[in-house]
C-alpha positions as CSV (number, residue, x, y, z in Angstrom):
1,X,141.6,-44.0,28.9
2,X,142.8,-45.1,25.7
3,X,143.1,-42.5,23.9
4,X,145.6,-40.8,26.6
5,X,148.1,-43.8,26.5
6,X,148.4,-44.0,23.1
7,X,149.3,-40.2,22.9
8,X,151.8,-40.8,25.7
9,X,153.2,-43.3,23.8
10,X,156.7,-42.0,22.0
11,X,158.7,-45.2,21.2
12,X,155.8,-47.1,19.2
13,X,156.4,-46.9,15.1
14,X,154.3,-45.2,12.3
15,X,152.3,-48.8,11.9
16,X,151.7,-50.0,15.1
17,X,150.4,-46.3,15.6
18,X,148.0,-46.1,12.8
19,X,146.9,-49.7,13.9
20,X,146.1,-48.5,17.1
21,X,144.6,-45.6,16.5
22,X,141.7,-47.7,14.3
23,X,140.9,-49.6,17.4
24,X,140.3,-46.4,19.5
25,X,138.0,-45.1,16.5
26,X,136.0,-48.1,16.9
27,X,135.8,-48.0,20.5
28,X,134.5,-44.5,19.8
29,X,132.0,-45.6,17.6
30,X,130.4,-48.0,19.6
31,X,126.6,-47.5,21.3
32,X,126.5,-45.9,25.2
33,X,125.6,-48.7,26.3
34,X,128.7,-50.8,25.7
35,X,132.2,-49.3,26.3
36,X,134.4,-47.9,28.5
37,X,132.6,-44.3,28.5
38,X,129.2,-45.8,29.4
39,X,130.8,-47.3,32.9
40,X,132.6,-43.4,34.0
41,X,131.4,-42.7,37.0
42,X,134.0,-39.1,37.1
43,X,136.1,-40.6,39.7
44,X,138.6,-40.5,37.7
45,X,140.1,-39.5,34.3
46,X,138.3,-36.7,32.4
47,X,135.0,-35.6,31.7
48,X,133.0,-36.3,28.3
49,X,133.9,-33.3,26.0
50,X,130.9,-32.4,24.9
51,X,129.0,-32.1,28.5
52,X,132.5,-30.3,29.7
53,X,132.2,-28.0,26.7
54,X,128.3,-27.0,27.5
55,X,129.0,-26.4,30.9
56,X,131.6,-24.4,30.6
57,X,129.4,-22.2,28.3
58,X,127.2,-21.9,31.3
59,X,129.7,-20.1,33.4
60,X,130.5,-23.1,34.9
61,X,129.2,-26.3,37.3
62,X,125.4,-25.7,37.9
63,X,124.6,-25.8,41.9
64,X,123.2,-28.7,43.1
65,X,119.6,-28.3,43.4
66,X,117.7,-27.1,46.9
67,X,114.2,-26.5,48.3
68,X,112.5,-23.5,47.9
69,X,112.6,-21.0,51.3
70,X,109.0,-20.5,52.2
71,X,108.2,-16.8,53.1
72,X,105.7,-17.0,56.2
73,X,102.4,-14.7,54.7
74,X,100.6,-15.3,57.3
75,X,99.1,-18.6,56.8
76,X,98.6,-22.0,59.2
77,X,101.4,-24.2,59.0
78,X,98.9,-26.6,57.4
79,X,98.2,-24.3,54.0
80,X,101.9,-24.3,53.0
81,X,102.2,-26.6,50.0
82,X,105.3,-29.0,50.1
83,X,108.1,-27.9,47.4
84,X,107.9,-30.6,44.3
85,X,111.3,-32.2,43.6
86,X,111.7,-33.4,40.3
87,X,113.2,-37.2,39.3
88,X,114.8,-38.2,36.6
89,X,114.5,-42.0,35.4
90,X,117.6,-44.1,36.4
91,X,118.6,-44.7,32.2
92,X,118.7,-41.0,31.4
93,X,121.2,-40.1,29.3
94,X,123.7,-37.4,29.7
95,X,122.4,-34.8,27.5
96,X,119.0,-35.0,28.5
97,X,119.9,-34.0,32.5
98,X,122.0,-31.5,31.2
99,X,118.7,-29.8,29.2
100,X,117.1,-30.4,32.4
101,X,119.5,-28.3,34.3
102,X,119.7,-25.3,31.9
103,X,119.0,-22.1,33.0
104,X,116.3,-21.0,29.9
105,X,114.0,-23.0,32.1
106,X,111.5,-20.3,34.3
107,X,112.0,-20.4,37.1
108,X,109.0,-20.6,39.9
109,X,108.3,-16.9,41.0
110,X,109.2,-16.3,44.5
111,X,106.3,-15.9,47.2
112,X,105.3,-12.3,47.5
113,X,106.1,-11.2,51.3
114,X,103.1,-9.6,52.7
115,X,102.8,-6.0,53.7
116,X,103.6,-5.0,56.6
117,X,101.1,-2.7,59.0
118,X,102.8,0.5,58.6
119,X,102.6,0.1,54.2
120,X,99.1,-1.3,54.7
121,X,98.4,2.1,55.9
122,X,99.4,3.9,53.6
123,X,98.1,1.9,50.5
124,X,94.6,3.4,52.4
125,X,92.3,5.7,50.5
126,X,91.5,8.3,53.2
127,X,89.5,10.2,50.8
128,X,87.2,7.4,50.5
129,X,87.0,6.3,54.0
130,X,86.9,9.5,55.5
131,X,84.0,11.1,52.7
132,X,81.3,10.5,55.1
133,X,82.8,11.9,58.5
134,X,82.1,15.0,60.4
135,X,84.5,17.9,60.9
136,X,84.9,16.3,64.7
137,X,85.3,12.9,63.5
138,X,87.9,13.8,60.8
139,X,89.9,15.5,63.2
140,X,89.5,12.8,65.5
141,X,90.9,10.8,62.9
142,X,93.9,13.3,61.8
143,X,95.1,13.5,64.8
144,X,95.1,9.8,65.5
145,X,97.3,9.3,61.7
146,X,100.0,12.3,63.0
147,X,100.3,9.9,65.7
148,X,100.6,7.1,64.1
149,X,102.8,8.7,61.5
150,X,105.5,11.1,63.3
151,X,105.1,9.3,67.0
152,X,103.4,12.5,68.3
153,X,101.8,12.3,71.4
154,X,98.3,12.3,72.5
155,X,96.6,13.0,75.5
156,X,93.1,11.7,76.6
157,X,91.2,9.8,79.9
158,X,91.2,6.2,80.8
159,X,87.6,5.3,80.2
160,X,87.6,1.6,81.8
161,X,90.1,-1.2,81.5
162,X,89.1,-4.1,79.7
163,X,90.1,-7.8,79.3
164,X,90.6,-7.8,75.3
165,X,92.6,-10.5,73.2
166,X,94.9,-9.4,70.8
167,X,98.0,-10.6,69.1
168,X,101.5,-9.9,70.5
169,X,104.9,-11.0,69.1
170,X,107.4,-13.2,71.3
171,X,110.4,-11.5,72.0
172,X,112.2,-14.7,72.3
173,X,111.3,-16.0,69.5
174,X,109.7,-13.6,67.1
175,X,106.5,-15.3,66.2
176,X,103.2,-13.8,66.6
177,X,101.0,-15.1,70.1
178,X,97.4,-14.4,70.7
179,X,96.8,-13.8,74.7
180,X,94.5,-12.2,76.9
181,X,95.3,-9.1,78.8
182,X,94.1,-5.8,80.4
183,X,94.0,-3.0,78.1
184,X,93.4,0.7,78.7
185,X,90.7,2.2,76.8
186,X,90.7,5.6,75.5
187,X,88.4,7.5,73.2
188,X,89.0,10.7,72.5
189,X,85.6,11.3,70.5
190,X,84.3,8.3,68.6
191,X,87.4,5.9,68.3
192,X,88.2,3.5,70.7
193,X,91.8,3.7,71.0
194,X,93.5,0.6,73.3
195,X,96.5,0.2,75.2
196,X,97.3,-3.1,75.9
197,X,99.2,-3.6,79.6
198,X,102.9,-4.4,78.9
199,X,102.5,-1.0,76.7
200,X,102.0,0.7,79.9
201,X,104.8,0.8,82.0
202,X,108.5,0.3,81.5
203,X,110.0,-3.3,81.6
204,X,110.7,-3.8,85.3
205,X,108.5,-1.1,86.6
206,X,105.0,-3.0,86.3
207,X,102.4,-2.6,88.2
208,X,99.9,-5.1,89.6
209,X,96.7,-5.5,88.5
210,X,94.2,-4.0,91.0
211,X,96.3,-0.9,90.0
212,X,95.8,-0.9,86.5
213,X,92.0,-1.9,87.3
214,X,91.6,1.8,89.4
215,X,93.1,3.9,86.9
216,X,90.0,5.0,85.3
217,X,89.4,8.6,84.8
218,X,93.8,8.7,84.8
219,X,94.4,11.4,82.5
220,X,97.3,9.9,80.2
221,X,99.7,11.0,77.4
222,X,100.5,8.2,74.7
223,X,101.4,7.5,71.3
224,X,99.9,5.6,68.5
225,X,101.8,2.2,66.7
226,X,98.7,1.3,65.2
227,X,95.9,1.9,62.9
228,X,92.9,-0.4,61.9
229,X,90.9,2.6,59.6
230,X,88.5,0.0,58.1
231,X,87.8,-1.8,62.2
232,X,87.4,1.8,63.3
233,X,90.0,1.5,66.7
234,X,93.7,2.1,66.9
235,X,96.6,0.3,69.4
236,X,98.7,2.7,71.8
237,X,101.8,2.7,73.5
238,X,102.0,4.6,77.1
239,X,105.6,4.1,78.0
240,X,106.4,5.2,74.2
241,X,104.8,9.1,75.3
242,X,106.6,8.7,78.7
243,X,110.2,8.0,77.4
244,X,109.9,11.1,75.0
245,X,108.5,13.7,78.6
246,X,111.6,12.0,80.5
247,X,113.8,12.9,77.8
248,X,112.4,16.1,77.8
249,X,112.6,16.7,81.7
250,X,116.6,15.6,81.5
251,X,117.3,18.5,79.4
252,X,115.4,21.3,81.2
253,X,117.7,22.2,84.1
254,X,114.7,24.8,85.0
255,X,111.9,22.0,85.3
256,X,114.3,19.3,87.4
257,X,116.5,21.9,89.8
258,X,115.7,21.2,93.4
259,X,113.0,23.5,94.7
260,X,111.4,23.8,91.4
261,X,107.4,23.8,91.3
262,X,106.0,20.9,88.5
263,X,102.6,19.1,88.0
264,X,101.6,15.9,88.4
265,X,98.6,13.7,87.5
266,X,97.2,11.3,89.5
267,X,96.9,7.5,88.2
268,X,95.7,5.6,90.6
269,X,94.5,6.1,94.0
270,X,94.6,3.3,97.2
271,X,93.8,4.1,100.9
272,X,97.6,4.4,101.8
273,X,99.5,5.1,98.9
274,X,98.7,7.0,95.1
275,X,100.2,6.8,91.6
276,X,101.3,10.1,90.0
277,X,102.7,10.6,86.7
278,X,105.1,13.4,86.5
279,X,107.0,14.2,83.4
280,X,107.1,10.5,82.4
281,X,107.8,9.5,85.7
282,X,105.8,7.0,87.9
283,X,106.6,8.0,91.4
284,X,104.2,6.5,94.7
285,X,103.2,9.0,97.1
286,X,102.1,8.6,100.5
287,X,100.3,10.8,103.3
288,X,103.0,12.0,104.0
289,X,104.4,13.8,100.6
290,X,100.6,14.7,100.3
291,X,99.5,16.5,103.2
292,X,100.4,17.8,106.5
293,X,97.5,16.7,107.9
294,X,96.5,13.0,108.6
295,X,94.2,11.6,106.2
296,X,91.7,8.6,106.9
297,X,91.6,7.4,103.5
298,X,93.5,8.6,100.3
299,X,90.4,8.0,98.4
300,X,88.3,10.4,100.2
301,X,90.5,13.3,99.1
302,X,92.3,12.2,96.0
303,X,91.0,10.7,92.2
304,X,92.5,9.5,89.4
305,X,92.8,12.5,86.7
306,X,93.6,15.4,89.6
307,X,96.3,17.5,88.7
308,X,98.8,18.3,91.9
309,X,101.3,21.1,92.1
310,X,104.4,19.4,93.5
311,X,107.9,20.5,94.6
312,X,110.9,18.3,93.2
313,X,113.0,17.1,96.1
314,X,116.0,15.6,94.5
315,X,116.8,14.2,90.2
316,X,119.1,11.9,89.5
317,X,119.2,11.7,85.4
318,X,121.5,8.5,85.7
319,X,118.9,6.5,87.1
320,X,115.6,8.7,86.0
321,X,114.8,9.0,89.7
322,X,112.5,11.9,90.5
323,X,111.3,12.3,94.1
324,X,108.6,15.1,94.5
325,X,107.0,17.0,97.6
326,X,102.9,17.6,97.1
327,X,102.5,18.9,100.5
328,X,105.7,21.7,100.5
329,X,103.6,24.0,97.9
330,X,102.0,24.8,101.3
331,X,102.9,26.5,104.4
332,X,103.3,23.6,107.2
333,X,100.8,24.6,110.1
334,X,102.9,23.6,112.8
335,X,105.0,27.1,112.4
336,X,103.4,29.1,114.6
337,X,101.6,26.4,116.5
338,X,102.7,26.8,120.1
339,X,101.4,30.2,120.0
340,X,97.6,29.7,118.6
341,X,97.1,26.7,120.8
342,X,99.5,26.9,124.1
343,X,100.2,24.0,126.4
344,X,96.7,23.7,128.4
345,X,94.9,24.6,125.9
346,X,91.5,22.8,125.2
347,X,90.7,22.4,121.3
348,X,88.3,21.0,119.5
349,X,89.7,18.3,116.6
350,X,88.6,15.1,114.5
351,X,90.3,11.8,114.8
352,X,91.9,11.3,111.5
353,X,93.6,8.0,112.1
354,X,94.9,5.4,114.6
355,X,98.5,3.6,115.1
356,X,100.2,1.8,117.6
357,X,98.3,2.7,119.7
358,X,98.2,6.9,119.2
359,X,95.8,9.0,117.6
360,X,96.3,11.5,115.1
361,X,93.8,14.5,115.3
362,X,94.0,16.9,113.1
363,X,92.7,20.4,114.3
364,X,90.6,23.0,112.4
365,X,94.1,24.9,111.1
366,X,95.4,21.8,109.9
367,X,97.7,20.8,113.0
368,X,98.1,17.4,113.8
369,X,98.1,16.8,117.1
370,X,99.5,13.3,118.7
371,X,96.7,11.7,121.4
372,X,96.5,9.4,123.9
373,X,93.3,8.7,126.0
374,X,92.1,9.1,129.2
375,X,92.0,7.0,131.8
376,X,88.6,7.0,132.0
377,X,88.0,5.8,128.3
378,X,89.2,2.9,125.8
379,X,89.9,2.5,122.3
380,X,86.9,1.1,121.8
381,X,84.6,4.1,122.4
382,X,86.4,6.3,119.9
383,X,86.7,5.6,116.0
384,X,88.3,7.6,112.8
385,X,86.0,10.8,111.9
386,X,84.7,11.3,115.7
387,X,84.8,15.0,116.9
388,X,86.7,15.2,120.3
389,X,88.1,17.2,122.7
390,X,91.6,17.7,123.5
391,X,94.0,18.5,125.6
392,X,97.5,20.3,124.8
393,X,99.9,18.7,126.5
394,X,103.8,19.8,125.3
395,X,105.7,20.3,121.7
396,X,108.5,18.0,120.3
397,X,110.1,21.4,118.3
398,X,113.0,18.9,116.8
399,X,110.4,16.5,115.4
400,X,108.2,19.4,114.5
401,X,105.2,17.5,116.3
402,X,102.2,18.2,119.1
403,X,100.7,15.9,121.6
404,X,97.7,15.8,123.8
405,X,94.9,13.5,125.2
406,X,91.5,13.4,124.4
407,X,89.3,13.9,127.1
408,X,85.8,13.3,125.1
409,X,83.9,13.1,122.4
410,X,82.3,16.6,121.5
């Protein structure tokens, strides 16, 4: 600039100095338009003094200008207005940006995030919505808020299983889906209170549909994560309840020591195989863990909601693994069996079931004895439930089992 060489400037005398020093006023005095300080771009030299002087009163250089963040409040993509971005005309001059840029302006008010469903709740007035409810309906309605507000467990029955839509946050990537699923329903007096699927068991313990679809009348434990007061129904989380009873079971040696006697519920109930709950834990049982004797059809003697005294076999508390004995809280008929019905003996006995080509038969004690037929008769003319007669034949006492052959139908 100018002004900077001619202060640099030491060998120059007192005329030539005071000549100079008119031009530069001159140069000074001149319009914006025309001069050396109307073509700085800031590349280089130094900065007007006057705009260096305001901003530094500032607190320094101003940020450069960015769009607003929208907050997501629950609104389509669509509804969300653009941000405005202010432009100034090309010939502005220097002091007028700068008045743009100061910070006296207001500022636009930041969206207000919206409430989440846990401070919706609270901001209810229970006085008012409850003023018209019985003394059974307000307690309904108690219990389901202590739920809801200290993750207390509730217990009540699977009334039907429904296909409901709701709306379910992606895991991956955090936004809010509406889908289609089953959903337990449970009412415990007037509120429908539902369950959706994936809140039902733990990740990678699912079970298929048809089982969820027979689990009506299963007597369940489950705790509430949400409340819609003004809709009248609530939202429920199964495998919330059942990860608070396994915790529970791991630290009661006297509950999970082998030999111990427990209850379980029953889920879920197919011809070969049923779905117990047992302290939080989903265990399949067969025929076999159930009952001595052979049994036709699971259904015929087991529903869901039927509570079962049960044995516990073996507890890992690493893996959660409970295995459970239904049948050992009974004596097994076979002790004893060689003497009530000797080899030669004729009994009579139902046929409970056939296999590779056997029959079971299960006597009036509870003995199951092993059959084959008689020459004289085929498979054909006998089927599961018909009354024969049979013939003891020897005793496997290693395998703890009976055989005979039937001789006829009775």
């Amino acid at each position: 600039m100018p002004r900077k060489k001619l202060t640099e400037s030491e060998g120059l005398d007192q005329a030539t100095s005071q000549e100079q020093t008119g031009l530069t006023e001159e140069k000074m005095d001149a319009a914006p338009g025309s001069g050396e300080l109307d073509s700085w771009d800031g590349s280089a030299g130094a900065a007007p003094e006057e705009p260096a002087a305001d901003t530094a009163k500032e607190g320094g250089p101003l940020p450069p200008a960015t769009e607003t963040e929208v907050v997501d409040a629950g609104l389509p993509p669509a509804d969300i207005p653009e941000p405005q971005t202010e432009v100034l005309p090309p010939d502005a001059s220097p002091e007028a940006e700068t008045l743009s840029l100061e910070p006296e302006t207001a500022p636009s008010p930041a969206p207000v995030p919206e409430k989440s469903d846990r401070q919706a709740f609270f901001d209810l007035n229970f006085n008012e919505l409850d003023r018209d409810l019985t003394a059974e309906e307000r307690q309904e309605w108690n219990s389901i808020y202590a739920s809801y507000r200290g993750r207390s467990a509730l217990t009540g029955e699977i009334i039907g299983v429904d296909p409901l839509s709701i709306t379910v946050r992606n895991k991956q990537t955090g936004t809010m889906e509406r889908k289609t699923m089953y959903c337990a329903v449970v009412v415990l007096h007037r509120v429908r209170i539902v369950i959706p699927a994936p809140e039902m068991w733990e990740s990678g313990q699912e079970r298929p549909d048809f089982v969820f679809l027979n689990m009506s009348g299963a007597v369940i434990d489950f705790i509430v994560t949400g409340v819609d007061r003004e809709g009248g129904y609530a939202v429920a989380s199964r495998r919330m309840a059942a990860r608070a009873q396994r915790y529970y079971f791991s630290h009661r040696p006297a509950l999970h020591r082998e030999g111990s006697r427990i209850t379980c519920r029953v889920l879920s109930v197919g011809p070969r195989r049923c779905l117990v709950e047992c302290y939080g834990h989903d265990i399949n049982l067969t025929q076999r863990d159930l009952r001595y004797t052979a049994i036709p059809d699971l259904r015929n003697a087991y529903h869901p909601g039927k509570k079962l005294d049960c044995i516990v076999k073996s507890y890992d508390a690493g893996s959660a693994t409970l295995r459970i004995s239904v049948k050992e809280t009974e004596s097994n008929p076979f002790d004893g069996a060689e003497l009530r019905h000797p080899v030669g003996s004729r009994r009579r006995a139902a046929i409970a079931g056939k296999y590779g080509g056997g029959v079971f038969c299960n006597l009036p004690d509870g003995t199951v004895c092993m059959c084959s037929y008689s020459y004289q008769h085929a498979d054909s003319d006998f089927m599961v439930g018909d009354t024969v007669i049979l013939v003891v034949q020897r005793y496997d006492m290693e395998k703890r089992q009976m055989y005979g052959k039937i001789l006829s139908k009775w």
